[in-house]
N, C-alpha and C positions, 0 to 999 in steps of 0.2 A: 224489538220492532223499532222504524224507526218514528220520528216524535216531532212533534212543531209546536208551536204556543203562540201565545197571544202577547205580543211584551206592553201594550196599552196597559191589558188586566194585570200585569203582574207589577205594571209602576202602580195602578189605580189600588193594586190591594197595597202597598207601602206605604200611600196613603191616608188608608184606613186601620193602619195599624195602632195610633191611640187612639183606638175604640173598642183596641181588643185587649182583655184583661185574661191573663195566663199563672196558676197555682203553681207553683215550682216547689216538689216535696225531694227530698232525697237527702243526700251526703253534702253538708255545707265546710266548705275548706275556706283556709288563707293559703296561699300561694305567693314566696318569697325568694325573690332573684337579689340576689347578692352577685355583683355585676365587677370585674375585674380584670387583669391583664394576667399574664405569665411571662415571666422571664427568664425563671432561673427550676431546677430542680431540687426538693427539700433534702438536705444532709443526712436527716432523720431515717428517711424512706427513698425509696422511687417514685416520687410523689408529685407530679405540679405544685409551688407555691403561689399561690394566686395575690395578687396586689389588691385587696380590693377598693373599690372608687367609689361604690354606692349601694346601696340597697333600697330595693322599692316593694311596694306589697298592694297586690290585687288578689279581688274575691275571686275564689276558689268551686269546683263542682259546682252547686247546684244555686251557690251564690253566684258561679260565673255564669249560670244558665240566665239568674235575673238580670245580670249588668248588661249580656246581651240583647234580653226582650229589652228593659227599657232605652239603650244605646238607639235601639233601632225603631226606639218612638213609640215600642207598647209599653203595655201596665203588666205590672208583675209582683207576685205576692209568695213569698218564700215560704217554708214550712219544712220544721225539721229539729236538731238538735245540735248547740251548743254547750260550750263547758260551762263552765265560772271563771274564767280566766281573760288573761289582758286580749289574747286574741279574740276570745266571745265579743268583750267590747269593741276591737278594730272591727270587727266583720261589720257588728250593727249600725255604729256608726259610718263606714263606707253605703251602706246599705241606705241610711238615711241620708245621707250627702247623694244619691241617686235620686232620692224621692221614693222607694219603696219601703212597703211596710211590715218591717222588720218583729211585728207583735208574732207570728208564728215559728219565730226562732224559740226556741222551750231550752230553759237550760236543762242541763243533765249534771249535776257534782260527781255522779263516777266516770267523766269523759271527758278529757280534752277536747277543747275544737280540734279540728286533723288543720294539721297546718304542712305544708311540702315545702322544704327551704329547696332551691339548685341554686347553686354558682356556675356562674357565665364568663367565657372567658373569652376575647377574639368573636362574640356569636356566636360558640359553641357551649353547652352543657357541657360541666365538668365533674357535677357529681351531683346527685340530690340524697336531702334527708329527709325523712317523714318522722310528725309527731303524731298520734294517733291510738285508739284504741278500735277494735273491727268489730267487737263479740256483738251477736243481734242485741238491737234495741228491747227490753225488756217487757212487757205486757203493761205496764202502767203508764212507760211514756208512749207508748204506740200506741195510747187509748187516748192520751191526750192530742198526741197528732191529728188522729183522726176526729175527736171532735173539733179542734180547730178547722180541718177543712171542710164538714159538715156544717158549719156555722157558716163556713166563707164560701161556699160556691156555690150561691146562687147568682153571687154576681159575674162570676168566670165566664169565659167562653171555651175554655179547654185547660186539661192538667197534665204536666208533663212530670215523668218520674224521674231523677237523674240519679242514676244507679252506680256509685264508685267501690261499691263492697267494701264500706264502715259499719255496716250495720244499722243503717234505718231502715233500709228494704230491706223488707220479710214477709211472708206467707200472710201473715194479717194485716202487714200494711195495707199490698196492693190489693186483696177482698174486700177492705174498705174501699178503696181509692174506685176499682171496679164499679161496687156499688153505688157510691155519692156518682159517679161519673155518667154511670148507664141512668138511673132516675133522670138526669136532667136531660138525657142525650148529648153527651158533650164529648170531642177528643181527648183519648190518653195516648201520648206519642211518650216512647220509653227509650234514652239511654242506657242500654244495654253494662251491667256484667256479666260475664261464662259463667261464673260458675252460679248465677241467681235467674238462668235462664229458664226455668222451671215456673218458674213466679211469674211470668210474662202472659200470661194464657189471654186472650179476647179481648184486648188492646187493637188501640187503632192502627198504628205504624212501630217497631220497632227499628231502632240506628246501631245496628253493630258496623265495627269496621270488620275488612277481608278476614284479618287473623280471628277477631272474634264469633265473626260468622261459621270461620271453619269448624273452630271447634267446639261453640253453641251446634251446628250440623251435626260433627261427627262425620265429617266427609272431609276430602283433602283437596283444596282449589288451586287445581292444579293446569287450568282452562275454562274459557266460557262456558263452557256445558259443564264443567262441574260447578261453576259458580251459577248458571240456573240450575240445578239439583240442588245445592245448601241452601237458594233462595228460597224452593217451593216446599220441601223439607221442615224448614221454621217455620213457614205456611201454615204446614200442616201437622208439624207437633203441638204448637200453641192456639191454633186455633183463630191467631189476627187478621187483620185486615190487610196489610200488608208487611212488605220487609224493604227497606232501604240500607243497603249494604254501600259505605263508603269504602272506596280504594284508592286513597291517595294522590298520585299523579296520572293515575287512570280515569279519577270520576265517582262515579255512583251509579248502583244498578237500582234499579225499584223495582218489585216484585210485588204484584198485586193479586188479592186472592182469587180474583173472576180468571185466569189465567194471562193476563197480559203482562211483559215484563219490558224495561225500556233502559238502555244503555242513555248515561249523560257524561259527553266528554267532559273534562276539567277544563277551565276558565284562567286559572292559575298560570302562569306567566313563568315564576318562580317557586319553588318551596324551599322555604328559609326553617320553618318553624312548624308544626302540627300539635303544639301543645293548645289547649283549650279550642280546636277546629270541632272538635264533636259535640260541644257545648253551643257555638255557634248555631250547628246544621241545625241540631233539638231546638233550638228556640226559633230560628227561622223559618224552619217547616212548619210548626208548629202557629207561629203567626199567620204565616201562608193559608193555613187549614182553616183556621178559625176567621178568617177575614174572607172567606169563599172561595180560592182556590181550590181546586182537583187536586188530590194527593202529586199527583205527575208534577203539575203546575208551581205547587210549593215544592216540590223536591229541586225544582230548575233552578226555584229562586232561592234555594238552601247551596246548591251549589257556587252559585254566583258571590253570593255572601263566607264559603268557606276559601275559597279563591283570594279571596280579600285578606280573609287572617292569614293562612299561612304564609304568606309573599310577607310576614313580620315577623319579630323575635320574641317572644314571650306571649302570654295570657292575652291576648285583646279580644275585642267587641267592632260590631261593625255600625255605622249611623246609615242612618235613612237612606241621608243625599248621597253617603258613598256608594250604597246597594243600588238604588236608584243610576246612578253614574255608571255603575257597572253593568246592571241590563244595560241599557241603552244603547252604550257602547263595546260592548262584551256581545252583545247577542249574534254579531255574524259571527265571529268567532266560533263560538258552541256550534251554530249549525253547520261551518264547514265543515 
């Protein structure tokens, strides 16, 4: 269907967004770009050898989900698990250098923090590593999770689960999460993984991308009508509110449960990069909801805001003014 908005309300809710405080539970990473040149091929192998020039390091999953809520002027409160290692320390203190409060980080001694190195070479990924352990979170720290966000949300306005398949989400997690969430009446918007799509039931908005929609569905989107059938589909195996399927340099489709569904062109200019775009959308939608937008409304303004990250190279965040700048000036755009 086609869609119009109000862009007054959607600068007036980016406004009010430190005033909205957001529980971010899930898969907490470091994320490490080792940044270099190519010149030559290794003697060794057939192999790139990469020059490299620098290395930098940004929060990861569901840390990235925070640097985006407070980037963009909300409050945000992490929960989840770290190792006992030098990376547990970077995270937290990144984490404090943000201004959020890193107390529902829990360590774990049988887990590394998951940490993804890539090297970068010309703009381009040239390989990544991952440190990591995936096996579910155990019964004991999952207990403690959950009393951590039972103690913390009453002051929330919504929780977002960020799902990378390490093993915090699980069948008892999100029954908790469910619970503390529906008692107060608050948003759960869920970063989706395929294979923990089962665990999504009676949530307010789920964000898969295309690929992950297809085969959370089990249908092959292969056309607009098959991508309304995998929309209503999730609809209707899990029981949510709705479904926001992003696609890339297509957009985002929203599929809402009363039967309404609304195509949003992309805003994006360029795509350079799509690494951390879906950490973006989860946090911006998510803002969006809890500051008074209409699912439709925050979905515009998630658009807007993933527009912004991929047009760069690596992990980022978006701010206020730049979100702000971009309705403004971005809005004919979308509606042509």
């Amino acid at each position: 269907m086609p869609f119009d908005y109000d862009i007054p309300r959607l600068l007036a809710a980016v406004d009010r967004f430190p005033r909205v405080k957001v529980i971010v539970v899930g898969d907490v990473m470091m994320d490490v770009f080792i940044w270099g040149r190519v010149e030559r091929i290794s003697p060794e192998a057939p192999v790139p050898v990469v020059d490299v020039v620098k290395e930098t390091r940004h929060l990861g999953g569901a840390a990235n989900v925070v640097n985006n809520i407070v980037s963009a002027g909300g409050q945000a409160l992490p929960a989840g698990v770290v190792g006992t290692d030098r990376q547990a320390r970077q995270v937290q203190k990144m984490l404090a250098d943000l201004g959020a409060d890193a107390s529902g980080l829990l360590p774990d001694p049988d887990r590394p923090t998951t940490t993804k190195t890539r090297v970068v070479a010309h703009a381009q990924q040239v390989v990544r590593f991952d440190r990591e352990k995936r096996q579910p979170l155990g019964r004991e720290m999952t207990d403690k999770v959950l009393a951590f966000l039972g103690e913390s949300a009453e002051s929330a306005d919504a929780f977002i689960v960020s799902d990378y398949g390490k093993g915090v989400v699980t069948q008892k997690l999100m029954n908790g999460v469910r619970r503390i969430a529906q008692t107060r009446g608050r948003v759960v918007a869920v970063d989706p993984k395929v294979n923990n799509f089962r665990l999504y039931e009676k949530v307010t908005v789920i964000t898969p991308n295309h690929h992950e929609a297809a085969l959370g569905s089990g249908l092959v989107i292969d056309s607009e009508r098959a991508l309304e059938r995998a929309g209503r589909k999730i609809i209707e195996d899990l029981d949510c509110a709705s479904v926001l399927i992003t696609r890339g340099e297509q957009g985002m489709s929203l599929f809402e449960k009363d039967g309404r569904s609304t195509h949003i062109p992309t805003v994006a200019r360029e795509v350079f990069d799509v690494t951390g775009a879906g950490d973006t959308v989860i946090a911006i939608l998510t803002l969006g909801l809890a500051a008074g937008l209409t699912l439709l409304e925050a979905a515009v303004l998630a658009n807007f805001a993933a527009g912004i990250v991929v047009g760069q190279v690596g992990t980022s965040a978006v701010t206020a003014p730049e979100l702000k700048d971009s309705v403004a000036n971005g809005a004919r755009r979308l509606r042509s």
